[in-house]
FIGULO-618026 format. One record per atom (N, C-alpha, C): residue number from 1; residue in one letter; x negated, y, z. Coordinates in steps of 0.05 Angstrom, whole numbers, always signed. Example, Ala and Ser with C-alpha at 12.3 -4.5 7.8 and 13.67 -1.06 7.14 Angstrom:
BEGIN
 num residu     c1     c2     c3
   1      A   -264   -114   +156
   1      A   -246    -90   +156
   1      A   -264    -66   +156
   2      S   -257    -45   +142
   2      S   -273    -21   +143
   2      S   -258     +1   +157
// end
This chain:
BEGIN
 num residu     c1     c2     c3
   1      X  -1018   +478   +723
   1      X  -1040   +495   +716
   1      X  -1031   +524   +719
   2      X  -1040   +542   +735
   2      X  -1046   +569   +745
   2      X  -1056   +585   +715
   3      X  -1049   +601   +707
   3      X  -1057   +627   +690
   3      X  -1060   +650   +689
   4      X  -1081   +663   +692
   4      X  -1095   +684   +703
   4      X  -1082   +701   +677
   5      X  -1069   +727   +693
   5      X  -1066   +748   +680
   5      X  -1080   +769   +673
   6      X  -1082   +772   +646
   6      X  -1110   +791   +632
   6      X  -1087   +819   +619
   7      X  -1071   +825   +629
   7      X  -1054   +850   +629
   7      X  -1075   +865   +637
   8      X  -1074   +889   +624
   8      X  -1094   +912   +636
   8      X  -1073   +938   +636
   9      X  -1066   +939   +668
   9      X  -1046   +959   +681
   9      X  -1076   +977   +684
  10      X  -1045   +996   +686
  10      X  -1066  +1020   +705
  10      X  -1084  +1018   +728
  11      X  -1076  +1004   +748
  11      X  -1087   +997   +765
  11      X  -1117   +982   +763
  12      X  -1106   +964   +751
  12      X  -1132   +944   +735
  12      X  -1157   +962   +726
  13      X  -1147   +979   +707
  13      X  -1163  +1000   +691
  13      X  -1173  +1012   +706
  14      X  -1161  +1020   +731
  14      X  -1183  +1049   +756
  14      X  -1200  +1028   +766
  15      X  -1193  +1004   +773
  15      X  -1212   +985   +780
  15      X  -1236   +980   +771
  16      X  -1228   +973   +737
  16      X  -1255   +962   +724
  16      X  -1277   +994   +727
  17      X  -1266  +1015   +720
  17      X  -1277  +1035   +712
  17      X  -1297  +1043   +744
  18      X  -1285  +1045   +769
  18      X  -1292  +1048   +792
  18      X  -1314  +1028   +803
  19      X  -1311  +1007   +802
  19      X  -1326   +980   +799
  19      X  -1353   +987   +770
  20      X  -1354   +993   +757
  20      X  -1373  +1003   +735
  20      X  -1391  +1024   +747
  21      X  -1367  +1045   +752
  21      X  -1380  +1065   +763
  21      X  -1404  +1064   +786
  22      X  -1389  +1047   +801
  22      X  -1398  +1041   +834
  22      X  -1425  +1032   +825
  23      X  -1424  +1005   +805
  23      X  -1455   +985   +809
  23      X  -1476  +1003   +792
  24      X  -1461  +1022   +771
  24      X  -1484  +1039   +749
  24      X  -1496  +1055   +764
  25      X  -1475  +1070   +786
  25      X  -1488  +1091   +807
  25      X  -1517  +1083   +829
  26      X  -1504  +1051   +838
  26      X  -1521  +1038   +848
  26      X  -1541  +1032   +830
  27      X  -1556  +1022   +817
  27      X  -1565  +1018   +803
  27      X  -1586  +1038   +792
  28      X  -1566  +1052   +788
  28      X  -1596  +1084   +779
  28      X  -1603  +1096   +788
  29      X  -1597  +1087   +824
  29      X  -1607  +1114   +852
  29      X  -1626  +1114   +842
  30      X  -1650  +1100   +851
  30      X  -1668  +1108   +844
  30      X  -1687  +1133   +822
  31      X  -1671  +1118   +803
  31      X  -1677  +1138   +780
  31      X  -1666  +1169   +784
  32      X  -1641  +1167   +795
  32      X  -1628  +1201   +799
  32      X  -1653  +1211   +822
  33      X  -1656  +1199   +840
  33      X  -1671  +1203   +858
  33      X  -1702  +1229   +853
  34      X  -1700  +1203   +836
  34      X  -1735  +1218   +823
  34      X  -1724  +1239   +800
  35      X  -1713  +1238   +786
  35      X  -1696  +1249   +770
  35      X  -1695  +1281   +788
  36      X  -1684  +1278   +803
  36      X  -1668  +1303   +815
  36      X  -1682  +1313   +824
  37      X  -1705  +1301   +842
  37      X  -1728  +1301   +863
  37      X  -1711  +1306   +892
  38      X  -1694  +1295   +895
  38      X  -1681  +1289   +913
  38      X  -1677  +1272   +930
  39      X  -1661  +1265   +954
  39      X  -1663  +1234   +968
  39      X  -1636  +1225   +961
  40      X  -1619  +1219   +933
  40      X  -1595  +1224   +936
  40      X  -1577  +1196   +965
  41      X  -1594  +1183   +976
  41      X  -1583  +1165   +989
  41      X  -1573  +1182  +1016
  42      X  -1584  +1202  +1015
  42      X  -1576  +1223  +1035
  42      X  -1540  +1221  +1039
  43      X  -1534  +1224  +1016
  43      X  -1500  +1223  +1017
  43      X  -1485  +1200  +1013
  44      X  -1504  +1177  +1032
  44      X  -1491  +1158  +1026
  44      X  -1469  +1147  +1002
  45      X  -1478  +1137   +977
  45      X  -1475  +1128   +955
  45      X  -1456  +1110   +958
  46      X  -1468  +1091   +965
  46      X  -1448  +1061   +983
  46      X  -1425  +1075   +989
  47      X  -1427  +1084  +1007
  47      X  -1409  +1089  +1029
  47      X  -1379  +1113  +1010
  48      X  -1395  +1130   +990
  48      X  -1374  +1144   +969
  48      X  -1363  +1129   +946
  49      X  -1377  +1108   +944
  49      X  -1364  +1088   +927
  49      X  -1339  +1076   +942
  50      X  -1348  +1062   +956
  50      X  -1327  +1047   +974
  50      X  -1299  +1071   +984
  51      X  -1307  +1104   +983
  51      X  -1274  +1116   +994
  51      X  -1270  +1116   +966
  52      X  -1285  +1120   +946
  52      X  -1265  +1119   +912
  52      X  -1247  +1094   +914
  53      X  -1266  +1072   +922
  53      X  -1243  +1038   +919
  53      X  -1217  +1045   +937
  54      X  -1227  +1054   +969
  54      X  -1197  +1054   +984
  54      X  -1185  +1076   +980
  55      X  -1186  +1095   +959
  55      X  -1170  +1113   +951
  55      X  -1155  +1104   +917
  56      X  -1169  +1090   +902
  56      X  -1164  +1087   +879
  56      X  -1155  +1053   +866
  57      X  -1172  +1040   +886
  57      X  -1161  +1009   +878
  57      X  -1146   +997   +900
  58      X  -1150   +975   +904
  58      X  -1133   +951   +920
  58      X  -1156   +942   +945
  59      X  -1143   +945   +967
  59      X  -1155   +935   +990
  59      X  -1168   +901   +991
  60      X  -1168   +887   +962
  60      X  -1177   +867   +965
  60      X  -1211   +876   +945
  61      X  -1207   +902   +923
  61      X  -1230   +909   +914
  61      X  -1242   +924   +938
  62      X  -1243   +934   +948
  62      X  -1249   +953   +966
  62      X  -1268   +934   +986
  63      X  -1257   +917   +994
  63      X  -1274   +888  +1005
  63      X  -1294   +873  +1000
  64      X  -1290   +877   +971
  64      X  -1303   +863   +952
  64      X  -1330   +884   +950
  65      X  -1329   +909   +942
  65      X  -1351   +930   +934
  65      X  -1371   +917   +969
  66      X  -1346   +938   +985
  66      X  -1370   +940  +1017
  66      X  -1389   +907  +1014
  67      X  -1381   +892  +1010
  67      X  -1397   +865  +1011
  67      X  -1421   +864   +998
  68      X  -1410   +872   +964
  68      X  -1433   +864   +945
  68      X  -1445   +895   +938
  69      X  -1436   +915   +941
  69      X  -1457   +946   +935
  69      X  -1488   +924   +943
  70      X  -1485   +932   +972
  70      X  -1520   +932   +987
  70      X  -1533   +908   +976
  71      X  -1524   +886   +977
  71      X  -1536   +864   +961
  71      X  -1539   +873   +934
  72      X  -1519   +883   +920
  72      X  -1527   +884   +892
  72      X  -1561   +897   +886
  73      X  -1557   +924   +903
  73      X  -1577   +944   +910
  73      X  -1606   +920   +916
  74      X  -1601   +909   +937
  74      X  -1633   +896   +933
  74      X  -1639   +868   +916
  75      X  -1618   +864   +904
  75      X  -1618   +848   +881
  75      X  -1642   +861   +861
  76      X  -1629   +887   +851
  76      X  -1644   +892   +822
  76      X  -1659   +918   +840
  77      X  -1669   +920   +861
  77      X  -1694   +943   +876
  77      X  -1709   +929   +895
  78      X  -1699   +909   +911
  78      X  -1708   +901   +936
  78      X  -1716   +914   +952
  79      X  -1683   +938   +956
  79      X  -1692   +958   +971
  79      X  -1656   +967   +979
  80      X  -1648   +974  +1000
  80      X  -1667   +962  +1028
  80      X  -1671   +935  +1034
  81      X  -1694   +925  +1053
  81      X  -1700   +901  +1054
  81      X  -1675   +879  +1060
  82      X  -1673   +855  +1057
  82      X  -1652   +832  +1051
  82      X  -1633   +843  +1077
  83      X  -1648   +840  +1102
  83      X  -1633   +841  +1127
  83      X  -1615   +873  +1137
  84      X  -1635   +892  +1121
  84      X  -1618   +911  +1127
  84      X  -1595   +916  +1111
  85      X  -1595   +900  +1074
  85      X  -1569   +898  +1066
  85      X  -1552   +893  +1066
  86      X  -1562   +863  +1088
  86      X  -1536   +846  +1098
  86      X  -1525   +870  +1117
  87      X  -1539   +880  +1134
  87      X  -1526   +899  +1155
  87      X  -1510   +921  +1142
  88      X  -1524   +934  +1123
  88      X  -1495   +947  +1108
  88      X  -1473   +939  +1106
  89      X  -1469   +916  +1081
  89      X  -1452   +907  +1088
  89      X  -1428   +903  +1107
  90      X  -1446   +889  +1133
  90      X  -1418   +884  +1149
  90      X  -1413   +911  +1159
  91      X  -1423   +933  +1162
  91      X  -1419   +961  +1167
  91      X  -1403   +966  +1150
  92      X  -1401   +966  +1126
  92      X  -1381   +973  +1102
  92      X  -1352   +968  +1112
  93      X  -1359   +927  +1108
  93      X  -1338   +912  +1115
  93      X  -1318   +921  +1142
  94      X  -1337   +936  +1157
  94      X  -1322   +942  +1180
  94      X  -1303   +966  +1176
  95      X  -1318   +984  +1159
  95      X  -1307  +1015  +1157
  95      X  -1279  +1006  +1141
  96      X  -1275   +992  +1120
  96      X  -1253   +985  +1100
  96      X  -1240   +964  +1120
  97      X  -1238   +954  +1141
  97      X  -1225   +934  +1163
  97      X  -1218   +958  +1182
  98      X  -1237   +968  +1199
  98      X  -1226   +997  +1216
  98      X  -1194  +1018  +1201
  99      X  -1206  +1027  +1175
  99      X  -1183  +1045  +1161
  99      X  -1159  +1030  +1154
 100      X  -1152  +1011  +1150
 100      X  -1128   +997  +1140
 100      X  -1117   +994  +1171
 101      X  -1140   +977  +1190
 101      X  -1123   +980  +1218
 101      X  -1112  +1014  +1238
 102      X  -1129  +1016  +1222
 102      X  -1131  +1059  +1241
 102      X  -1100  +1062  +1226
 103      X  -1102  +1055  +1193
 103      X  -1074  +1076  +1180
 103      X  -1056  +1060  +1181
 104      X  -1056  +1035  +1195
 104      X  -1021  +1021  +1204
 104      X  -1017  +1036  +1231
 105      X  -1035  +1046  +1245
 105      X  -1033  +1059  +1270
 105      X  -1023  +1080  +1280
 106      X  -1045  +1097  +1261
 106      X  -1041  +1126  +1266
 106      X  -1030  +1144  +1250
 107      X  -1020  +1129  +1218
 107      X  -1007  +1150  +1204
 107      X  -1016  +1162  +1186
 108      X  -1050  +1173  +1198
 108      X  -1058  +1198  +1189
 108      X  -1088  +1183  +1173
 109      X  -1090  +1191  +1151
 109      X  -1116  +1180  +1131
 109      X  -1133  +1198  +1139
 110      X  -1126  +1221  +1144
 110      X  -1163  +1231  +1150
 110      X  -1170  +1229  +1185
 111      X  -1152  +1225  +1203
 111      X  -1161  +1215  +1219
 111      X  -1170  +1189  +1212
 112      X  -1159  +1171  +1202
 112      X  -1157  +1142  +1200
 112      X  -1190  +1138  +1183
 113      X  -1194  +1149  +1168
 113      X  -1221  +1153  +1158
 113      X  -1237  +1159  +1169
 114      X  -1228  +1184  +1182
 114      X  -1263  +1189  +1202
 114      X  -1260  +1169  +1216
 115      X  -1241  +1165  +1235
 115      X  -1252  +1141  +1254
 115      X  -1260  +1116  +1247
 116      X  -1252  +1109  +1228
 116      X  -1268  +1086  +1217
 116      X  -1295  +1083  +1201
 117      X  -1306  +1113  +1183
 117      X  -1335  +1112  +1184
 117      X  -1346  +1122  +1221
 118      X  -1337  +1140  +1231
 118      X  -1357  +1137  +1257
 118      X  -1348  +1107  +1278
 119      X  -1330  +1096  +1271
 119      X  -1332  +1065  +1286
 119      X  -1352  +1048  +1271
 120      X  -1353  +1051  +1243
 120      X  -1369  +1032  +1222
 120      X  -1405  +1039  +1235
 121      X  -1404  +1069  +1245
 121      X  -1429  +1070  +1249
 121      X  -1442  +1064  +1270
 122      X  -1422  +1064  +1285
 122      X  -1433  +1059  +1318
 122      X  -1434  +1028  +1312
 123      X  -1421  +1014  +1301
 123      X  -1430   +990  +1295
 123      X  -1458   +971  +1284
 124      X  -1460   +994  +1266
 124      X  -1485   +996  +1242
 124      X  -1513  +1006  +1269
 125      X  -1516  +1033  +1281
 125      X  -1528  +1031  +1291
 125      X  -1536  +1013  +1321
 126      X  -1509  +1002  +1332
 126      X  -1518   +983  +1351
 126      X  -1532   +966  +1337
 127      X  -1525   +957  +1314
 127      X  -1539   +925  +1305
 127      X  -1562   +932  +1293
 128      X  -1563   +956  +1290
 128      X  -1591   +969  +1277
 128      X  -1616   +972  +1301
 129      X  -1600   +980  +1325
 129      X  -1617   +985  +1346
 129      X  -1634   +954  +1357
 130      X  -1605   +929  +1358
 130      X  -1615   +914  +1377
 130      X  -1639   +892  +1353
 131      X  -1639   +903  +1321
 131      X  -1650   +885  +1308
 131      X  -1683   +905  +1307
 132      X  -1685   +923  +1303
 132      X  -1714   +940  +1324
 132      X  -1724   +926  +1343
 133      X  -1708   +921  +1372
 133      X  -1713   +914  +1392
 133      X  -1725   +887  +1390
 134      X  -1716   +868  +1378
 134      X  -1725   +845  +1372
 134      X  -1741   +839  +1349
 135      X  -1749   +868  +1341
 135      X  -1769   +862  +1320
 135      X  -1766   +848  +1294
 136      X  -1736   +848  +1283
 136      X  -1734   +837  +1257
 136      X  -1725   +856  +1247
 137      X  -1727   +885  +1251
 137      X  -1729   +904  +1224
 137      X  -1749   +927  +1244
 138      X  -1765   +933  +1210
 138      X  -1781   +958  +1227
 138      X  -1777   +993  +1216
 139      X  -1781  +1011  +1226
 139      X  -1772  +1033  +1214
 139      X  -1755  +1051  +1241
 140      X  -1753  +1066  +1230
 140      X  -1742  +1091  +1256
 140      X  -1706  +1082  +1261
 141      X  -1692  +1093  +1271
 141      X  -1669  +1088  +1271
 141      X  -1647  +1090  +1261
 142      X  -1652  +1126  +1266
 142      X  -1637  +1142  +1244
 142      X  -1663  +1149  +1224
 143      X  -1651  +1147  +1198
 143      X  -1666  +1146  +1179
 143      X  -1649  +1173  +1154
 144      X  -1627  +1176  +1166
 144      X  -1608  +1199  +1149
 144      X  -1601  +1215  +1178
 145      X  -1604  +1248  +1174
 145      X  -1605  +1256  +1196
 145      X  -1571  +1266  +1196
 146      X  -1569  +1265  +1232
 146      X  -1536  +1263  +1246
 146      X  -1527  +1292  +1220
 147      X  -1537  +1306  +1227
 147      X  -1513  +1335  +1214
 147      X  -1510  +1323  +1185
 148      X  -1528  +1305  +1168
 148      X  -1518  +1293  +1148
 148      X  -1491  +1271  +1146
 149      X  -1493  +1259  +1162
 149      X  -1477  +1234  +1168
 149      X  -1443  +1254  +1171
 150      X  -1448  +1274  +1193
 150      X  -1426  +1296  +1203
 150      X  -1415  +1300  +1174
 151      X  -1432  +1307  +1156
 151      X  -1424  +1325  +1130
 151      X  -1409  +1308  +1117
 152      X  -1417  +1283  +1113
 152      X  -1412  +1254  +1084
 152      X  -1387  +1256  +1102
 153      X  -1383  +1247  +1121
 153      X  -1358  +1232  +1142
 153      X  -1334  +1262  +1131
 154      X  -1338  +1279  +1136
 154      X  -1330  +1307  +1139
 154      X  -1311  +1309  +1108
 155      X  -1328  +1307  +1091
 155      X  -1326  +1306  +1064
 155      X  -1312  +1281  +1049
 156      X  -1327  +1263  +1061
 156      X  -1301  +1238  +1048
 156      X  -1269  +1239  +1063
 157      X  -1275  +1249  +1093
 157      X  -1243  +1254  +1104
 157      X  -1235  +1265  +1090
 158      X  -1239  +1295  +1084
 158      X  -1233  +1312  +1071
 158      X  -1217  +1295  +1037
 159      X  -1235  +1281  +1025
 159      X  -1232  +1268  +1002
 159      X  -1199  +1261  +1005
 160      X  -1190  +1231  +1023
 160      X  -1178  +1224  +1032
 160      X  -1154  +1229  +1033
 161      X  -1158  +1260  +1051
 161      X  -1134  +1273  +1063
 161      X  -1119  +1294  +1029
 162      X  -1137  +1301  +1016
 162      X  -1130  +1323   +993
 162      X  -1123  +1295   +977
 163      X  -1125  +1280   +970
 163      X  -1116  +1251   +955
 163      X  -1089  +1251   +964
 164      X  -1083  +1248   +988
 164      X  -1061  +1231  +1000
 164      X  -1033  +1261   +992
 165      X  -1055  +1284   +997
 165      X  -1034  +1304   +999
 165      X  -1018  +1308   +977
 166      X  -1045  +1306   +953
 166      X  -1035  +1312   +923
 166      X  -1008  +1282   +918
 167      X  -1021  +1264   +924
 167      X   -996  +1247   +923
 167      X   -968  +1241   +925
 168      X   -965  +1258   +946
 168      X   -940  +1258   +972
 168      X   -923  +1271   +950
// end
């Protein structure tokens, strides 16, 4: 018999707290939304949750968020629709698969970050484009405009790289 360790390290602790954070954040877009009178999905939410996990937890939480954020999201909104959450998702899944392979590579986390959200996206929008084309999602393409995407990408590198520095 196997026995699950209920030690609460540090590590553990940025976890639970980041993981809280992540689904409460998710969870109340909406409400900040209207709240703020803002679009806060503009700055990709998801997507800032998930550089807190690969900056603060374990590359097996980090896995875990990109998967279940977008589901969770149309769990308790039904929003975005089922198919485009699943497509988050593996866009997520890709961006946290891209950066672990980019930073055994190249060294460098804020390269290794940008290139893995703009690889996550070119991914996201091919599968975005060819599911249009075939008519199982409807809606424009880009739906968050490029100089935004530039900024979030820009900004979480940024995140990343001042993390890694303060570290060193």
């Amino acid at each position: 018999m196997t026995s699950i360790s209920t030690t609460l390290t540090p590590l553990r602790i940025r976890t639970i707290l980041i993981d809280a954070a992540a689904i409460a954040f998710i969870y109340f877009m909406p409400a900040l939304s209207h709240l703020l009178a803002l679009p806060v999905y503009l700055i990709e939410p998801m997507r800032m949750m998930l550089i807190l996990a690969l900056v603060h937890t374990t590359k097996r939480n980090a896995y875990i968020l990109a998967f279940t954020l977008p589901l969770f999201s149309y769990a308790i909104s039904a929003h975005p629709v089922f198919l485009k959450s699943l497509l988050i998702s593996l866009e997520l899944l890709v961006n946290v698969w891209l950066f672990y392979a980019l930073t055994n590579l190249i060294r460098n986390r804020f390269g290794a970050i940008s290139l893995a959200i703009i690889g996550s996206k070119i991914f996201y929008y091919t599968m975005k484009f060819l599911l249009l084309q075939f008519a199982f999602l409807q809606g424009n393409l880009f739906s968050t405009p490029i100089w935004m995407q530039i900024a979030t990408t820009f900004a979480f590198s940024l995140y990343i790289y001042l993390w890694r520095r303060q570290s060193e």
